[in-house]
Chimera marker file (.cmm) of the C-alpha trace (Angstrom):
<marker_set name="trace">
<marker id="1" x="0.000" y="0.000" z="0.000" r="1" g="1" b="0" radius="0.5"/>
<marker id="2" x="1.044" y="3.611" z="-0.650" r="1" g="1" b="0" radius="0.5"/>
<marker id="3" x="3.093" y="5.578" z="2.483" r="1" g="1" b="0" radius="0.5"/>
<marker id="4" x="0.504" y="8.169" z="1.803" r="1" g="1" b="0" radius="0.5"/>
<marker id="5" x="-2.183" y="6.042" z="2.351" r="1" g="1" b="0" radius="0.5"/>
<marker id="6" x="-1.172" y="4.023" z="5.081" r="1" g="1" b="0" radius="0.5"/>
<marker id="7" x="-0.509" y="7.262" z="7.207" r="1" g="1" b="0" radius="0.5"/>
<marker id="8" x="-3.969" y="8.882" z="5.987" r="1" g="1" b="0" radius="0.5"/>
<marker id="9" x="-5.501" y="5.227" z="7.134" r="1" g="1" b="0" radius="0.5"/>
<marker id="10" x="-4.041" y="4.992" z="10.364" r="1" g="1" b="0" radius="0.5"/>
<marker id="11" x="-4.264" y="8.236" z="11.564" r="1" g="1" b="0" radius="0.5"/>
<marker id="12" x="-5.852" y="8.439" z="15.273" r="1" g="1" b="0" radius="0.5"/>
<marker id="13" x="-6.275" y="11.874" z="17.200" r="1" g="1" b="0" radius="0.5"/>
<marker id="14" x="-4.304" y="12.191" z="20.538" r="1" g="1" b="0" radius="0.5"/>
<marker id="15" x="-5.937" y="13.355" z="24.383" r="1" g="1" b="0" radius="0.5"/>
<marker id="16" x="-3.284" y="12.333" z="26.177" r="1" g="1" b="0" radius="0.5"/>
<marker id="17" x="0.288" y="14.150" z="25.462" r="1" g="1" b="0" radius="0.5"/>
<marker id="18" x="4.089" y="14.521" z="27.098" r="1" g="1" b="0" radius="0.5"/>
<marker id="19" x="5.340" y="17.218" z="28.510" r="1" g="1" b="0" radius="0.5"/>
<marker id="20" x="7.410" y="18.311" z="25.883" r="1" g="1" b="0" radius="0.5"/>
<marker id="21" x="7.106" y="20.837" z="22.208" r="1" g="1" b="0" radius="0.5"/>
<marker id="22" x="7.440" y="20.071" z="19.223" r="1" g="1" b="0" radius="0.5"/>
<marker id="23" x="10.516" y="21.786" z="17.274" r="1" g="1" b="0" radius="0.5"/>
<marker id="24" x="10.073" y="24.806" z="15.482" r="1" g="1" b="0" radius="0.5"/>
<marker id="25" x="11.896" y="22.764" z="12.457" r="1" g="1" b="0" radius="0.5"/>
<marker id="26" x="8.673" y="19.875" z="12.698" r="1" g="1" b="0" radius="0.5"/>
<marker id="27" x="6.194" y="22.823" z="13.248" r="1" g="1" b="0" radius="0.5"/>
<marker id="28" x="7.179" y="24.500" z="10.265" r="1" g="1" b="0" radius="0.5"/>
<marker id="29" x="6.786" y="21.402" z="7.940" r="1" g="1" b="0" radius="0.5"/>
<marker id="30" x="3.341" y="20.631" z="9.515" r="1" g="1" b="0" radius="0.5"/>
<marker id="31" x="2.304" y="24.137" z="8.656" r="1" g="1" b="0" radius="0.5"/>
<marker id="32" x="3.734" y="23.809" z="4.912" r="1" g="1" b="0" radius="0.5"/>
<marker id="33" x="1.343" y="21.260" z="4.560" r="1" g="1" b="0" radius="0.5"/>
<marker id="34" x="-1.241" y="23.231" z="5.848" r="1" g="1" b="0" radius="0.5"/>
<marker id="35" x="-0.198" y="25.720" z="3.684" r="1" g="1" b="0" radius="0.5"/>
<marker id="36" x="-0.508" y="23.682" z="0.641" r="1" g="1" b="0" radius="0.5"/>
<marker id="37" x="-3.675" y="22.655" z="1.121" r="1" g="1" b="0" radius="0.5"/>
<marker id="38" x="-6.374" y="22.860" z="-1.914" r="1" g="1" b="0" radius="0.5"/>
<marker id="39" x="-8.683" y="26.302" z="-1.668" r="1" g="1" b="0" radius="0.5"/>
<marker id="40" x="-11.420" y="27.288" z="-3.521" r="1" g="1" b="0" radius="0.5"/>
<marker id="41" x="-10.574" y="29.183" z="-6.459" r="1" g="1" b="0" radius="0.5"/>
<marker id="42" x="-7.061" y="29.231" z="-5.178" r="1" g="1" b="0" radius="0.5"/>
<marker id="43" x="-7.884" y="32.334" z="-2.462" r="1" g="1" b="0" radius="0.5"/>
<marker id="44" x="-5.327" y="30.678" z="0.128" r="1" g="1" b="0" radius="0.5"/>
<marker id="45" x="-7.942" y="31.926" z="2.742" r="1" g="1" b="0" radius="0.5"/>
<marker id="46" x="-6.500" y="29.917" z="5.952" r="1" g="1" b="0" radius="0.5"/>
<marker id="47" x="-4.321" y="31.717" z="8.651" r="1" g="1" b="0" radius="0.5"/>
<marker id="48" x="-1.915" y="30.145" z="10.280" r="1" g="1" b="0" radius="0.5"/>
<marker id="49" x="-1.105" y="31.551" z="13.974" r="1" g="1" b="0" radius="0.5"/>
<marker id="50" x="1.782" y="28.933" z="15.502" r="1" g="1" b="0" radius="0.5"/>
<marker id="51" x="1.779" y="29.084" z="19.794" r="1" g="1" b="0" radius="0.5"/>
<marker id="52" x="4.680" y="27.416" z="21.121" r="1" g="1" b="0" radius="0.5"/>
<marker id="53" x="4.848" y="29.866" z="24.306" r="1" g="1" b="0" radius="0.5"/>
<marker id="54" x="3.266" y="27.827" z="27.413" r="1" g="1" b="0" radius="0.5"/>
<marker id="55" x="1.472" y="30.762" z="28.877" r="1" g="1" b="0" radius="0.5"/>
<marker id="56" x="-0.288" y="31.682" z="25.295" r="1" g="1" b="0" radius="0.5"/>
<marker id="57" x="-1.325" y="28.322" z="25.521" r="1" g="1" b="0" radius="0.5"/>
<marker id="58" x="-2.568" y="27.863" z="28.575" r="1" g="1" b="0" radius="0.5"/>
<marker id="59" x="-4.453" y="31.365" z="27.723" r="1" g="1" b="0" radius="0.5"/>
<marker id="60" x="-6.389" y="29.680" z="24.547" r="1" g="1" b="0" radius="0.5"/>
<marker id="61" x="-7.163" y="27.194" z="26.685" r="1" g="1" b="0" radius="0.5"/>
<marker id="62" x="-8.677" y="28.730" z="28.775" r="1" g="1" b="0" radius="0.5"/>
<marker id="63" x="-10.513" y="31.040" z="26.602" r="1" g="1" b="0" radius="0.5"/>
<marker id="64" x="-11.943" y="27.718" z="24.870" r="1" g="1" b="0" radius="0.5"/>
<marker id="65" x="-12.718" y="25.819" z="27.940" r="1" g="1" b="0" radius="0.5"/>
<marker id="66" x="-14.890" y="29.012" z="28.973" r="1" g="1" b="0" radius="0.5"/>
<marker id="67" x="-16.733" y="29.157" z="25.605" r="1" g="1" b="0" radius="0.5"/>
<marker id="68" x="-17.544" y="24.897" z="26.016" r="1" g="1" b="0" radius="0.5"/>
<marker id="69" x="-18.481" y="25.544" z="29.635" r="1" g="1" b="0" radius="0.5"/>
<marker id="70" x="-16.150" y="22.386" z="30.121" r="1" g="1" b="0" radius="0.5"/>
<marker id="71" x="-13.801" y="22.267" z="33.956" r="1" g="1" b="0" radius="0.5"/>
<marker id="72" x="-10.739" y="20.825" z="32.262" r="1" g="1" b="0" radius="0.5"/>
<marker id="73" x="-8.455" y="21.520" z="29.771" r="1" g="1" b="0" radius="0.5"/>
<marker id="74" x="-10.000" y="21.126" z="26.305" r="1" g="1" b="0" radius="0.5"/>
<marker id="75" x="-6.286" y="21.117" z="24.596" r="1" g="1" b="0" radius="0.5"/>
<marker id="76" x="-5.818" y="17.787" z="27.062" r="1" g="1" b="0" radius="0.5"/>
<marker id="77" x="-2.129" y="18.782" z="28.007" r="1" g="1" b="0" radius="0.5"/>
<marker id="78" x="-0.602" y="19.365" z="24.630" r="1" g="1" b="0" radius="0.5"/>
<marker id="79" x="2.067" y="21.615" z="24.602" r="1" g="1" b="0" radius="0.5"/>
<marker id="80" x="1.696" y="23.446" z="20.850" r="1" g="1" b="0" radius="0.5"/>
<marker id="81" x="-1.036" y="24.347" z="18.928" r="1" g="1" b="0" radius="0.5"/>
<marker id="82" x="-1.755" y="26.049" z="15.583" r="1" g="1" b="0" radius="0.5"/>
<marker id="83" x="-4.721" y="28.106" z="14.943" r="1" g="1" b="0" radius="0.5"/>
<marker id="84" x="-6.368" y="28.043" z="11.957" r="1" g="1" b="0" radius="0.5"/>
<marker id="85" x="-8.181" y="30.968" z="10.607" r="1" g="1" b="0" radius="0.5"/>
<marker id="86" x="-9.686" y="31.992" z="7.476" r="1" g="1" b="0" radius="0.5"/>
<marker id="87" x="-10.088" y="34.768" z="5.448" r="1" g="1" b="0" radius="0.5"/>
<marker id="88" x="-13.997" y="35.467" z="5.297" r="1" g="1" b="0" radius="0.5"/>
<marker id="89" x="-14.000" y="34.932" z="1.496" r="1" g="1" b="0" radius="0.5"/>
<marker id="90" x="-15.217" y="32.345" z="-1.330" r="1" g="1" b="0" radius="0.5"/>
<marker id="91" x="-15.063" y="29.089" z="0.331" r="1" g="1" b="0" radius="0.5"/>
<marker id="92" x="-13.184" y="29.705" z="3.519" r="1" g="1" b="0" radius="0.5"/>
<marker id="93" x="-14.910" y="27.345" z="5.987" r="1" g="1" b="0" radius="0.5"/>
<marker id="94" x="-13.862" y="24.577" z="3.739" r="1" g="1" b="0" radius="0.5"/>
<marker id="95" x="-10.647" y="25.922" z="2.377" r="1" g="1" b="0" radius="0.5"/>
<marker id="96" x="-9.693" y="26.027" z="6.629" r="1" g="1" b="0" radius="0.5"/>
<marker id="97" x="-11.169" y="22.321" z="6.933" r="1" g="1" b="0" radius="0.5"/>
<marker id="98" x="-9.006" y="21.009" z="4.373" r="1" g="1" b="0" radius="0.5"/>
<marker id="99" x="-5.862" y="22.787" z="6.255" r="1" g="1" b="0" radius="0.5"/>
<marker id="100" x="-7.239" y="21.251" z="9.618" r="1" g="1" b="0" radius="0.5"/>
<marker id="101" x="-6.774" y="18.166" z="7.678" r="1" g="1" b="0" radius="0.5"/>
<marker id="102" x="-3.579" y="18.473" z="6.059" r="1" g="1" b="0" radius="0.5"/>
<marker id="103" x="-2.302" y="19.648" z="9.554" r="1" g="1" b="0" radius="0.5"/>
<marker id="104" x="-3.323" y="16.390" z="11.483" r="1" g="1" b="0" radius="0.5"/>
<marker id="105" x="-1.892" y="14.194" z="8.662" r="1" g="1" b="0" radius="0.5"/>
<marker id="106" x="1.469" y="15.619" z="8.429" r="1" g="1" b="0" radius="0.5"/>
<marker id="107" x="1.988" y="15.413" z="11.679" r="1" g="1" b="0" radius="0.5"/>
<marker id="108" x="0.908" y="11.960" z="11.830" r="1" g="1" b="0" radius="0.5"/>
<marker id="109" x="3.314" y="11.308" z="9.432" r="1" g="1" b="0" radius="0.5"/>
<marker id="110" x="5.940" y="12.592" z="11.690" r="1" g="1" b="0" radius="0.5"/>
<marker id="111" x="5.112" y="10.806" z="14.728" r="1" g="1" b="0" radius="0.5"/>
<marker id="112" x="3.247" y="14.145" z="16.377" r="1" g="1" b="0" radius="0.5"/>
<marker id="113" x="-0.040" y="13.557" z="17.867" r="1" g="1" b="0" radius="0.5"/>
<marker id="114" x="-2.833" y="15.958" z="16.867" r="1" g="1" b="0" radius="0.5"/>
<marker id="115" x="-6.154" y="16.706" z="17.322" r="1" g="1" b="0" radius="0.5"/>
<marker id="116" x="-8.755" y="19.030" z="16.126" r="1" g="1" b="0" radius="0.5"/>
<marker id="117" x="-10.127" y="21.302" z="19.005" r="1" g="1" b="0" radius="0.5"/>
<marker id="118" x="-13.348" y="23.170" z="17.572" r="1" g="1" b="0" radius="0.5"/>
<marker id="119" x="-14.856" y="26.665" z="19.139" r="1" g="1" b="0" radius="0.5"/>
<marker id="120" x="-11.913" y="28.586" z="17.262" r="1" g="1" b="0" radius="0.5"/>
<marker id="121" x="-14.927" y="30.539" z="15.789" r="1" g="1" b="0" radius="0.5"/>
<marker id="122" x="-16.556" y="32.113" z="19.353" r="1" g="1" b="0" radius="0.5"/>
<marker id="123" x="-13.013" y="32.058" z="21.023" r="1" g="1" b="0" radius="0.5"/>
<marker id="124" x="-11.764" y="34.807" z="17.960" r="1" g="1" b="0" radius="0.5"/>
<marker id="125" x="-15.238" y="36.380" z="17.803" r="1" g="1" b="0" radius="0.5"/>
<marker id="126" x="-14.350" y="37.797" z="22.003" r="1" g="1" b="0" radius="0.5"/>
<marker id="127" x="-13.624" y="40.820" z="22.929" r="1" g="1" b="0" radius="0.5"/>
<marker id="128" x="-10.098" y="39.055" z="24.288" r="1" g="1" b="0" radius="0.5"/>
<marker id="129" x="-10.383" y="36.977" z="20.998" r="1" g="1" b="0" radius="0.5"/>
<marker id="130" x="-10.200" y="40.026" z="18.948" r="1" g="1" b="0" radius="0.5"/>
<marker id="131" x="-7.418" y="42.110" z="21.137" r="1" g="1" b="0" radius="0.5"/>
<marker id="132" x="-5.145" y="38.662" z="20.385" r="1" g="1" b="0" radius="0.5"/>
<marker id="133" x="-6.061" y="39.084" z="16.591" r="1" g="1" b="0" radius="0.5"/>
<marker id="134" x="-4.873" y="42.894" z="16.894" r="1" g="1" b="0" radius="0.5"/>
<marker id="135" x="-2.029" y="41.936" z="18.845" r="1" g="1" b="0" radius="0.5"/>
<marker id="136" x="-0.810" y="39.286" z="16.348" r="1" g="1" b="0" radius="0.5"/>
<marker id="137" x="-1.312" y="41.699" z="13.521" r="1" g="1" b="0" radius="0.5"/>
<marker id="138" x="-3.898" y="40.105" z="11.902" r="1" g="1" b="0" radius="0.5"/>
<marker id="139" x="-5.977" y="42.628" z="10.319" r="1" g="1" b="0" radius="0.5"/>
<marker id="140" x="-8.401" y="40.662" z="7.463" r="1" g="1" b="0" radius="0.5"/>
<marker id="141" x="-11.890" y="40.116" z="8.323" r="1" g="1" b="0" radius="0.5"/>
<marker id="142" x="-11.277" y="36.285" z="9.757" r="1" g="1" b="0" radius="0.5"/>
<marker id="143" x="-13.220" y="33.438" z="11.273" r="1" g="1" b="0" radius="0.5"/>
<marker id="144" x="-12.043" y="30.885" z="13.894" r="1" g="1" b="0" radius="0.5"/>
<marker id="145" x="-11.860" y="27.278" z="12.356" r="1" g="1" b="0" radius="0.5"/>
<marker id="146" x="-10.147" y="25.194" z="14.827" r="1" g="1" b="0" radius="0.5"/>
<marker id="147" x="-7.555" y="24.586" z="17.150" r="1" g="1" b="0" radius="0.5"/>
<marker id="148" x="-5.186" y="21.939" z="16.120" r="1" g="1" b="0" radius="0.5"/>
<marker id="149" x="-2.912" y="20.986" z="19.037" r="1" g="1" b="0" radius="0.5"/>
<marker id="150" x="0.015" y="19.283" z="18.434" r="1" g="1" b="0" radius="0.5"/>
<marker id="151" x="2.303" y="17.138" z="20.795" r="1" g="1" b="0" radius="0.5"/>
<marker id="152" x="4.096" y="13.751" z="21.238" r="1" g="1" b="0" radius="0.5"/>
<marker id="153" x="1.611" y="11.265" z="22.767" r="1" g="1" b="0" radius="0.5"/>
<marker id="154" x="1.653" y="9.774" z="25.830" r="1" g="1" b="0" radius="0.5"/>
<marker id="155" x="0.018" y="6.311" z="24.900" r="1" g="1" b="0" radius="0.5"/>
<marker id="156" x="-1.056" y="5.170" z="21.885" r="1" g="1" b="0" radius="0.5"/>
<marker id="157" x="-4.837" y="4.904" z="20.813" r="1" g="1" b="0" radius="0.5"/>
<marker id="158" x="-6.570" y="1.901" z="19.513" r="1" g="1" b="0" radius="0.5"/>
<marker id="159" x="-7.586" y="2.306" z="16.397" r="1" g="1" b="0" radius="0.5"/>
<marker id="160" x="-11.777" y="3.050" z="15.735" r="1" g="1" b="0" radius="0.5"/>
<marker id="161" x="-13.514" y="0.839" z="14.292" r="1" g="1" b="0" radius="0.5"/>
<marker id="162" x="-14.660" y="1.820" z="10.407" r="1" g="1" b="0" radius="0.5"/>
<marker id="163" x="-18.695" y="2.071" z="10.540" r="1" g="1" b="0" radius="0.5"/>
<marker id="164" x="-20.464" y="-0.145" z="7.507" r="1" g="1" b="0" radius="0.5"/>
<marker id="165" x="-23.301" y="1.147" z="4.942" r="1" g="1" b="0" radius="0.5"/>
<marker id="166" x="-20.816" y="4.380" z="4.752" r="1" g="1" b="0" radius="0.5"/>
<marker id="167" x="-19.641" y="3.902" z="0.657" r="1" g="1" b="0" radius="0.5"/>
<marker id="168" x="-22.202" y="3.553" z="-2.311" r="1" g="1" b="0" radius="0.5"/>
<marker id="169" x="-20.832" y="1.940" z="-5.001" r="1" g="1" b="0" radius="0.5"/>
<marker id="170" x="-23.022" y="3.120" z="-8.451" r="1" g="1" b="0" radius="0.5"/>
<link id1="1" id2="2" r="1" g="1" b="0" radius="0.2"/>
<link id1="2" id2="3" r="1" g="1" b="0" radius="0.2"/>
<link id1="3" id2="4" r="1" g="1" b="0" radius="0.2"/>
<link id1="4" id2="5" r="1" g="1" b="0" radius="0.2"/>
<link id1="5" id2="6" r="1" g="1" b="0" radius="0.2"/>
<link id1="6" id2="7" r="1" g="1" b="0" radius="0.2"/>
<link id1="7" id2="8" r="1" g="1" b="0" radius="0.2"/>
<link id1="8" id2="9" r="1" g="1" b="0" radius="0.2"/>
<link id1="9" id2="10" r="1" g="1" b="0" radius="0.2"/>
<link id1="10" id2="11" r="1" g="1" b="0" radius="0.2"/>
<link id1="11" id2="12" r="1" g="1" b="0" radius="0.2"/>
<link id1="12" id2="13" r="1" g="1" b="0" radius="0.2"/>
<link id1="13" id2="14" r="1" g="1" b="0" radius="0.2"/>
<link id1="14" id2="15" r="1" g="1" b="0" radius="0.2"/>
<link id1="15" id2="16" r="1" g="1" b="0" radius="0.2"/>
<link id1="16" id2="17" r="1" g="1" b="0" radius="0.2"/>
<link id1="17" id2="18" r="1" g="1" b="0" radius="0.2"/>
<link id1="18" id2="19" r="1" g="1" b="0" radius="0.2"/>
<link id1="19" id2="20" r="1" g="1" b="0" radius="0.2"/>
<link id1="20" id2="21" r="1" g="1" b="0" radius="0.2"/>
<link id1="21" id2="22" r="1" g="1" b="0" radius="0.2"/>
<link id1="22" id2="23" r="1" g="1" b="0" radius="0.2"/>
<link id1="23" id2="24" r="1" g="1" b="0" radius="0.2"/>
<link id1="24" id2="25" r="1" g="1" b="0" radius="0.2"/>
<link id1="25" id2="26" r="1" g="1" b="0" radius="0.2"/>
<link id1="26" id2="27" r="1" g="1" b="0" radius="0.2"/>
<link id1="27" id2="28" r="1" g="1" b="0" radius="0.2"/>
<link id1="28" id2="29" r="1" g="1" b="0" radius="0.2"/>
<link id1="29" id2="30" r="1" g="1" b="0" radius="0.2"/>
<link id1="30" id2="31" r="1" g="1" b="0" radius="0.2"/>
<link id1="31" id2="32" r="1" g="1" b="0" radius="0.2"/>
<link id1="32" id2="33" r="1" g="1" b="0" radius="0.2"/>
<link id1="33" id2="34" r="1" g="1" b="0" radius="0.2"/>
<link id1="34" id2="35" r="1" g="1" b="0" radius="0.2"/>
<link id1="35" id2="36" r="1" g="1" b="0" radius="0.2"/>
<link id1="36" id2="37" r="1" g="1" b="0" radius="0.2"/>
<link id1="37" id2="38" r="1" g="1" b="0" radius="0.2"/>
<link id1="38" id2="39" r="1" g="1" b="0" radius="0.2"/>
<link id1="39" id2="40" r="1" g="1" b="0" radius="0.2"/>
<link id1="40" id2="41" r="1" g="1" b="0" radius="0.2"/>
<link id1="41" id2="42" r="1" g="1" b="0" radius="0.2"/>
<link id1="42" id2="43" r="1" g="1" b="0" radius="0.2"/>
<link id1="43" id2="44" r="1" g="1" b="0" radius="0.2"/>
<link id1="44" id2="45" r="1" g="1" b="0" radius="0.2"/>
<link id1="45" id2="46" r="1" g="1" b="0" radius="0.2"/>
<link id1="46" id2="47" r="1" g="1" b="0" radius="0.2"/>
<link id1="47" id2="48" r="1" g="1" b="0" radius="0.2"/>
<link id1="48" id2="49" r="1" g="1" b="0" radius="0.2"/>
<link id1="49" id2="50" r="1" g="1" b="0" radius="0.2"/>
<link id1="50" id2="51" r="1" g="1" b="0" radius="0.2"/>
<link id1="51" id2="52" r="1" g="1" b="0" radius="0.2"/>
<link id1="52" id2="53" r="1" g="1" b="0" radius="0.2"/>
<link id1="53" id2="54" r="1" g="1" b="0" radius="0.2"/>
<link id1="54" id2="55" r="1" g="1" b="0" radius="0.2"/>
<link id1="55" id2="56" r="1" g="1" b="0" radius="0.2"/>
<link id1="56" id2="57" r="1" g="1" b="0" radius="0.2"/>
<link id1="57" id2="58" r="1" g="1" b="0" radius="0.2"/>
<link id1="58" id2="59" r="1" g="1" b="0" radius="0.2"/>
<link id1="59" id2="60" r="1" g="1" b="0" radius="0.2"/>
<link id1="60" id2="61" r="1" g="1" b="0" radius="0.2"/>
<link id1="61" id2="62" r="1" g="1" b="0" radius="0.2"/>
<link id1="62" id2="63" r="1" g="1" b="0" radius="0.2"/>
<link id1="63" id2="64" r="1" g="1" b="0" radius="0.2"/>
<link id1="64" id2="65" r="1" g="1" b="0" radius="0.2"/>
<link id1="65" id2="66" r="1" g="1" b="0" radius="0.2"/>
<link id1="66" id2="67" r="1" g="1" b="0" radius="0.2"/>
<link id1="67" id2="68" r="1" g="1" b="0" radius="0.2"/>
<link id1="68" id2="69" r="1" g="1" b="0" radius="0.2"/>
<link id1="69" id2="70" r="1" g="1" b="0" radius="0.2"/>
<link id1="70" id2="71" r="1" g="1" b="0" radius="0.2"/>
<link id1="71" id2="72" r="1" g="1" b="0" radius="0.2"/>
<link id1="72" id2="73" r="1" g="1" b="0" radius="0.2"/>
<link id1="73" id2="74" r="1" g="1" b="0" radius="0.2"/>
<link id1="74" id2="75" r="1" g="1" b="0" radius="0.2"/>
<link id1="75" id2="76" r="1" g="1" b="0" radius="0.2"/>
<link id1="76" id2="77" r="1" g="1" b="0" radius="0.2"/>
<link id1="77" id2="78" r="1" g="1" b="0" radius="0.2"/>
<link id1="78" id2="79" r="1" g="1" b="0" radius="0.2"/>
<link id1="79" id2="80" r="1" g="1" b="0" radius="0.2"/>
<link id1="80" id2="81" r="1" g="1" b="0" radius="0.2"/>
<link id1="81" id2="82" r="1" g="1" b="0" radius="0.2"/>
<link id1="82" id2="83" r="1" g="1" b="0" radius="0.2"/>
<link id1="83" id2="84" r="1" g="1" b="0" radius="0.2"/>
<link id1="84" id2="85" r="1" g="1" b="0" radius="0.2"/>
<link id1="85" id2="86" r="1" g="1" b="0" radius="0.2"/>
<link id1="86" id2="87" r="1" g="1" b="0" radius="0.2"/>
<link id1="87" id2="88" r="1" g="1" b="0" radius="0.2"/>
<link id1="88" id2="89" r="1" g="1" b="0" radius="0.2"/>
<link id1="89" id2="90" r="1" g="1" b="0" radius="0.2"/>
<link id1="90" id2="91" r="1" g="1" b="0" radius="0.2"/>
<link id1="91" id2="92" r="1" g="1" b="0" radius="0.2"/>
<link id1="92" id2="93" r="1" g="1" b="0" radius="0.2"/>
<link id1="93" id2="94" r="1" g="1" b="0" radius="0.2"/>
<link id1="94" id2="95" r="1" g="1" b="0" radius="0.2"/>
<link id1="95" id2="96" r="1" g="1" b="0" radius="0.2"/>
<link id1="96" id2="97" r="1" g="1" b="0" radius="0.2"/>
<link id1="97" id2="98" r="1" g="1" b="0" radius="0.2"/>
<link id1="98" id2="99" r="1" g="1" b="0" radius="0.2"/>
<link id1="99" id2="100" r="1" g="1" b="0" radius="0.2"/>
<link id1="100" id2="101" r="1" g="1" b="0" radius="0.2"/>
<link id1="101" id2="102" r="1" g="1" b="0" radius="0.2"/>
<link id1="102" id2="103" r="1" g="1" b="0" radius="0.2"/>
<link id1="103" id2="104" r="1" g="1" b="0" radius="0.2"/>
<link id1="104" id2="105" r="1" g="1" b="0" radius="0.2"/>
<link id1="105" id2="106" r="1" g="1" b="0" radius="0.2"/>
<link id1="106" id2="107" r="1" g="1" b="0" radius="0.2"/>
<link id1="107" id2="108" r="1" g="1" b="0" radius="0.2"/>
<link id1="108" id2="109" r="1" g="1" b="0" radius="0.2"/>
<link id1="109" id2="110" r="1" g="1" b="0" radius="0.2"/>
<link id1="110" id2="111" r="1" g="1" b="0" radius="0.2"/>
<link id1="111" id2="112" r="1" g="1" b="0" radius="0.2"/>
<link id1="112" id2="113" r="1" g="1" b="0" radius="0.2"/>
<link id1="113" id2="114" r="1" g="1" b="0" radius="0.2"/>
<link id1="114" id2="115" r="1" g="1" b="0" radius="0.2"/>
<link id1="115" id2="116" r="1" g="1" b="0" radius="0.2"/>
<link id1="116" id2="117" r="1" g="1" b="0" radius="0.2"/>
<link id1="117" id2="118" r="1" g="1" b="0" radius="0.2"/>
<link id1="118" id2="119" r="1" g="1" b="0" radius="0.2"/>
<link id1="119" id2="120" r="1" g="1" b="0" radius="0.2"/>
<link id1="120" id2="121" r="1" g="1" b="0" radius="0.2"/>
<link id1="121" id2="122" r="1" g="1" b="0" radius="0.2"/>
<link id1="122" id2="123" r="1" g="1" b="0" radius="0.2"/>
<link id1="123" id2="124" r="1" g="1" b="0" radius="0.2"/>
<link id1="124" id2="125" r="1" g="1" b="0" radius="0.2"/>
<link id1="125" id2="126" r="1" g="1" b="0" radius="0.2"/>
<link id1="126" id2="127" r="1" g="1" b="0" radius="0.2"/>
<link id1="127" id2="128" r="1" g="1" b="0" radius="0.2"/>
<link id1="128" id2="129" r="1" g="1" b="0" radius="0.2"/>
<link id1="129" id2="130" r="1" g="1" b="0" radius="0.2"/>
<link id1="130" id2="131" r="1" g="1" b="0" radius="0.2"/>
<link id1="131" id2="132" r="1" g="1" b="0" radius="0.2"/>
<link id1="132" id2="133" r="1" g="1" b="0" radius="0.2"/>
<link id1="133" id2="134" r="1" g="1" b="0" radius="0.2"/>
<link id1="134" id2="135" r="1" g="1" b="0" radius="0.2"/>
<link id1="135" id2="136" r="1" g="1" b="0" radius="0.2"/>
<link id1="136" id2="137" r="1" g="1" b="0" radius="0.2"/>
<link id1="137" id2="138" r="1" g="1" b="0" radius="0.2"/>
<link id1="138" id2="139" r="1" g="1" b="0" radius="0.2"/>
<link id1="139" id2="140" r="1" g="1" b="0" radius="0.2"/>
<link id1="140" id2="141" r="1" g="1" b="0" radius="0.2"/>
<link id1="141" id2="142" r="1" g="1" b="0" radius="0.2"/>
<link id1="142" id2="143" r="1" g="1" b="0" radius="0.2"/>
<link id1="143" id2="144" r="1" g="1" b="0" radius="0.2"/>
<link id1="144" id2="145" r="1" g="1" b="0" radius="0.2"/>
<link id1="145" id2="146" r="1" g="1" b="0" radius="0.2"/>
<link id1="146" id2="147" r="1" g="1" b="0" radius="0.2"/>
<link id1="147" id2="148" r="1" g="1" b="0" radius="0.2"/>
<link id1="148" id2="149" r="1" g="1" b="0" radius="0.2"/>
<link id1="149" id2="150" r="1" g="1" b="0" radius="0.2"/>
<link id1="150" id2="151" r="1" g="1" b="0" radius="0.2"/>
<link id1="151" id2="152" r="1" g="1" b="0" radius="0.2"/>
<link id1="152" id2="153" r="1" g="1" b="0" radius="0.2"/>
<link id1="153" id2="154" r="1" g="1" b="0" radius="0.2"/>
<link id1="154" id2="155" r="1" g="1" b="0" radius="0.2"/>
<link id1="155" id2="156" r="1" g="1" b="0" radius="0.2"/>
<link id1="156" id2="157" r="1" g="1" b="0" radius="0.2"/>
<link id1="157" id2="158" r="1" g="1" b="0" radius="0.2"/>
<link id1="158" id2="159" r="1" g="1" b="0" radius="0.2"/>
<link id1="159" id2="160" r="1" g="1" b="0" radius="0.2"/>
<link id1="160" id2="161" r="1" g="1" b="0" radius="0.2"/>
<link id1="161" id2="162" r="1" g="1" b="0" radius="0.2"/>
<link id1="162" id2="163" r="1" g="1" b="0" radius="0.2"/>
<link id1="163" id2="164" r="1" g="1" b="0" radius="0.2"/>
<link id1="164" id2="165" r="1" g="1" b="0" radius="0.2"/>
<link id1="165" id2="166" r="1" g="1" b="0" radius="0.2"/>
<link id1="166" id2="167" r="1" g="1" b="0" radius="0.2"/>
<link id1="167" id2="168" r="1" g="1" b="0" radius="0.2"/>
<link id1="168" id2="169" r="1" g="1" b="0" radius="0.2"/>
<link id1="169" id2="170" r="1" g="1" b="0" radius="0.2"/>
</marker_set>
C-alpha cells in the first residue's frame, strides 16, 4: 500500500500528550502542509497563527474551555497548537477544513499527535479573541476554524472501528 495512504488510514487523534514541544523545524513542515492545502478558487484563505509559548497556551485554553463551559483543559495537556483561521471569502470554511486536515496528517506522518479542538470561531469572535487578533497583527476580516494541538503522545490509541453502509458503489 502507498506511504501516503497508510498514514492517511491509520491516523488516530491524541488526548493524552508529554510534557514536551514540538521543534520549530517539525512545526514548520506541519504548517507547509497546511499551507498547501487545496482552496477554492485558489484564495489561500487559511491563517496560520503557531503558539509554542506555554502561557499563550494555557491562555487559549482557557478562553476555549470558557466558551464549552467544560472544567478541564479542552487542549488535554498538549504543549503546541496552531490556529487556523480563514479569510472570510469564497469558500473559507472549507478551504480552513481542508488545512485542519492536512495539519493532522502531516503530523501523523511525523510521529506528532494531533487533534482538532473546535470553538476557534466564538473564542476569535471575544472581545479578548479580537485584542489577540490585533495583537498578532492580523488585520483581514477572519473566522475561527479550529484549534489543532500538536504534541508527542503519551500512549497510543486503539484504532476506531470503520462504521459499515458508509460507501455507495453506483
Amino acid at each position: 500500500m502507498n506511504e501516503t495512504v497508510k498514514n492517511l488510514i491509520s491516523r488516530k487523534s491524541c488526548k493524552s500528550y508529554q510534557d514536551k514541544h514540538v521543534s520549530k523545524e517539525l512545526l514548520d513542515e506541519i504548517v507547509a502542509a497546511g499551507l498547501n492545502a487545496p482552496s477554492g478558487m485558489n484564495k489561500q484563505t487559511p491563517r496560520f497563527v503557531v503558539v509554542s509559548d506555554d502561557q499563550v497556551v494555557k491562555q487559549l485554553s482557557d478562553m476555549n474551555a470558557s466558551v464549552a463551559g467544560m472544567p478541564f483543559d479542552p487542549f488535554y495537556g498538549a504543549k503546541d497548537v496552531i490556529i487556523v483561521l480563514a479569510k472570510k471569502e469564497a469558500t473559507y470554511l472549507y478551504d480552513g477544513s481542508l488545512a485542519m486536515g492536512n495539519l493532522m496528517n502531516a503530523a501523523w506522518s511525523m510521529g506528532i499527535g494531533s487533534r482538532w479542538i473546535h470553538r476557534a470561531k466564538e473564542v476569535f469572535e471575544s472581545d479578548e479573541g479580537k485584542k489577540l487578533l490585533k495583537a498578532w497583527g492580523i488585520e483581514d476580516e477572519v473566522e475561527g476554524i479550529g484549534f489543532c494541538i500538536l504534541g508527542y503522545a503519551k500512549e497510543e490509541k486503539e484504532k476506531t472501528e470503520i462504521q459499515d453502509g458508509r460507501v455507495f458503489h453506483i
